[in-house]
N, C-alpha and C positions, 0 to 999 in steps of 0.2 A: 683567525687571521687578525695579528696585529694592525697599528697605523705606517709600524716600522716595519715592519716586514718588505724585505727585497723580494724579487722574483728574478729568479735568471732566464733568460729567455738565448735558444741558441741558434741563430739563422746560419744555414747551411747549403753552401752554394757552390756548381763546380764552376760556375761563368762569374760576374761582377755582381752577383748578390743584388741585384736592381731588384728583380722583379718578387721575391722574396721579404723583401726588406717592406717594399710599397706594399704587401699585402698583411703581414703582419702591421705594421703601422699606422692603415685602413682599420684594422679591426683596435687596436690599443688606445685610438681616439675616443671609443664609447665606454672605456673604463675609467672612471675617475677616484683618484687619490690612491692609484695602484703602483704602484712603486718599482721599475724595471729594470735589470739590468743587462742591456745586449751583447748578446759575445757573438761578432760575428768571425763568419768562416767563409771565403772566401775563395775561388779556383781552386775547388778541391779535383784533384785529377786523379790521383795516385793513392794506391793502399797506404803507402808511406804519410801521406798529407792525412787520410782520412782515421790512420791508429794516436796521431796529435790531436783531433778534433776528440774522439773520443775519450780518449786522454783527458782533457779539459773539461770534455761533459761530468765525467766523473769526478772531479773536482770542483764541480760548479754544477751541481742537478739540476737540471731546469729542462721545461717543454723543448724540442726541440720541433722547429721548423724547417724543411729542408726540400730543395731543388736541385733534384739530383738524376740524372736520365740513365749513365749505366748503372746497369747490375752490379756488374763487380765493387761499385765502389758503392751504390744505395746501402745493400743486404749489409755488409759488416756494420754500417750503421745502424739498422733496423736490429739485427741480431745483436750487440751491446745495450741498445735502448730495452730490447726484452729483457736481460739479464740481468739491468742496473735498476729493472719496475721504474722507467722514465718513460713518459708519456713521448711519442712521436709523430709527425703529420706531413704528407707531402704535399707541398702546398697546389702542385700543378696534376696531381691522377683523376679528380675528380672531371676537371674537364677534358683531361688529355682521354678518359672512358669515355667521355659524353662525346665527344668529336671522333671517336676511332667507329664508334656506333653508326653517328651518323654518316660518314664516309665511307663506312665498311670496308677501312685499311686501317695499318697500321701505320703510327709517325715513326719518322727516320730515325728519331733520336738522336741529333746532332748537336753537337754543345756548341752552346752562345750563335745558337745560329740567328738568335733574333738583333745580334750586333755584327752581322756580318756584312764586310763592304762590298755593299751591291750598289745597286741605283741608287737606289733611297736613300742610303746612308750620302753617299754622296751630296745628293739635293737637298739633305738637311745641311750639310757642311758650307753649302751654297747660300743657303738661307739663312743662315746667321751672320754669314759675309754681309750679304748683301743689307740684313738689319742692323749689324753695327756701323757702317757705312749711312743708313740712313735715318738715326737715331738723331735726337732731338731736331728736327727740322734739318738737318743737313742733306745733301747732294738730292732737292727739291728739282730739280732738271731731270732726274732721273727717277724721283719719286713713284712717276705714273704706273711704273715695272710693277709695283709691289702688286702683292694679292691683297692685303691688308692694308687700309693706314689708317692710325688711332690720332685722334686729337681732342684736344683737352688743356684745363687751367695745370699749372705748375702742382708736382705731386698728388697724380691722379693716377699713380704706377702704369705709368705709360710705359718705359720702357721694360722693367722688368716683365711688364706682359709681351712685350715684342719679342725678348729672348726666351718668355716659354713659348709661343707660338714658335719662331726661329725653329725653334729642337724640335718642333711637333713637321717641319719640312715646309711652313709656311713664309713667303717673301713680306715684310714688314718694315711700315715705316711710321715715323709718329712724328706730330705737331703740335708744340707748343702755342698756346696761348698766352701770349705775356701784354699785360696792358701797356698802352702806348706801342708795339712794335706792331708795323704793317705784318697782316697775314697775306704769304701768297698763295692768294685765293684763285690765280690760274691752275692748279693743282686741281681744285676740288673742281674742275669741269672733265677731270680722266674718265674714263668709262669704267678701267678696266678692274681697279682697286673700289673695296669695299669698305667707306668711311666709316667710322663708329664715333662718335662722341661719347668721350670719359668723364664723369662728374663726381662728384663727390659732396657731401652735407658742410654747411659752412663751418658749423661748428668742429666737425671733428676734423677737415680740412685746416682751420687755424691751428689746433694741437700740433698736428703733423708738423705744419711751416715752423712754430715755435718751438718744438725739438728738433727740430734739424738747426733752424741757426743755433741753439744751444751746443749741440753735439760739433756743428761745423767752424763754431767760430766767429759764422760770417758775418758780416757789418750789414745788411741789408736795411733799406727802409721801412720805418714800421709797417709801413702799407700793407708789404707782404706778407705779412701776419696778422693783419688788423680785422678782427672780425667781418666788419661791415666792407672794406673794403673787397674781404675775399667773397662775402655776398655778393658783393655786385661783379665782380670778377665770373664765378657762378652764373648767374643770371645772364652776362652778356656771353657767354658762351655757350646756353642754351638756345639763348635767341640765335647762334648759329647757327647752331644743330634743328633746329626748326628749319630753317630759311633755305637748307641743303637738305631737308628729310631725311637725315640719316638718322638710324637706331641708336637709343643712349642708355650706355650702363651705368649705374649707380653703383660703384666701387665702397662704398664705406661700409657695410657689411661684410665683401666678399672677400675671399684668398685670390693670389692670383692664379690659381689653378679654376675656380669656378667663374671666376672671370674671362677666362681663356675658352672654358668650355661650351660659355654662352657665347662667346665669339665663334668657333669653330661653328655652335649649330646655326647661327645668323649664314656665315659665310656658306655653309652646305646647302640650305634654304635655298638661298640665292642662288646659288650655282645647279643646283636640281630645278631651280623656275625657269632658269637661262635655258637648259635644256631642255625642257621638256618647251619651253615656246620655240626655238630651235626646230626641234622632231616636227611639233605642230606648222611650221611655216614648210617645212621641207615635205608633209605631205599635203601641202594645199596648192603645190608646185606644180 
């Protein structure tokens, strides 16, 4: 293997290729300096749809990856991959065996049933209403609703975490910290929403501020990018996050996806201790 060397890689999917794509790309993160090229495939439904995939495979050899529930349209897949000696994996058999075992049935095999509108889907359609709505400190009267609400200094990805929680079916809201502006700190007496404080290291926090006013134009005061000032910006917004005992992540390392994730298990914590002191009070009744 060359340094140049391409690899084709070909994800295959009869629903939106979501969940395909995320597992392939889980795994392509612990290769480095590997060189890829995706060809995705997309609502494969029909024999017709699936003789163009194959079609393209054949002109593009590469591993193929695929998420594919019927027969009829897996096997012609599987049966070209044998006759073209191309490697092929289905990304979902190994557990859809581990779960048929331990159930001791068979799955439906319904396509894109995991985007289907049910409840759920709905309550997340809900929850991202309801977080763009209450994104940067806005409609704080009705704040208290949230399941969530993040607060934190200026580019502490507040919001882009409220819109992955949002997607995840969670109600979010987030507060800014801006020096000199009053917090309304009537919020942070709600029961019902779980504060988190967002922070960030000063140093890589001023980057941040300093490429954004670059990229954005904006005229802002040096303050807001002045090292020492966003230190202390930091600090007084730890001394919050003390003073209300909420939980604080330290974002400068993380994605917002494991950001999100330590959030979810904070929020589940909490919500499994409500309950179970709950059950506890209810049998001492």
């Amino acid at each position: 293997m060359t340094s140049d060397e391409i690899f084709n890689l070909h994800l295959v999917s009869d629903s939106s290729g979501e969940t395909v794509t995320n597992i392939a790309r889980a795994c392509l993160v612990q290769y480095e300096n590997v060189k890829v090229t995706e060809h995705a495939w997309w609502l494969i439904r029909t024999p017709g749809q699936m003789t163009r995939v194959i079609e393209g495979i054949r002109n593009a050899p590469g591993l193929v990856i695929f998420t594919l529930l019927e027969s009829r349209i897996r096997k012609p897949l599987e049966q070209a991959c044998r006759e073209l000696n191309i490697p092929s994996v289905s990304a979902l058999d190994p557990v859809m065996v581990a779960l048929a075992a331990f159930f001791h049935r068979q799955a439906r095999s319904e396509i894109g049933r995991q985007h289907a509108l049910d409840e759920g889907y709905f309550e997340r359609i809900d929850a991202m209403h309801f977080t763009m709505a209450h994104d940067d400190g806005q409609s704080v009267a009705t704040m208290s609703a949230a399941d969530i609400i993040l607060v934190g200094v200026s580019r502490t990805s507040k919001t882009p975490t409220c819109m992955y929680l949002a997607n995840r079916g969670f109600k979010v809201g987030n507060i800014p910290l801006v020096p000199g502006v009053p917090v309304p700190e009537e919020i942070f007496g709600s029961k019902k929403p779980l504060f988190i404080g967002l922070t960030r290291e000063p140093r890589s926090l001023t980057d941040i501020r300093q490429s954004r006013l670059r990229i954005m134009n904006e005229d802002r005061s040096v303050g807001y990018a002045d090292v020492d000032n966003v230190r202390e910006e930091i600090a007084e917004s730890r001394r919050l996050f003390v003073k209300y005992g909420w939980p604080v992540i330290d974002v400068t390392r993380r994605s917002i996806e494991e950001t999100a994730a330590t959030i979810v298990q904070l929020f589940n914590q909490r919500h499994a201790g409500t309950t179970q002191a709950d059950s506890t009070q209810a049998g001492t009744t």
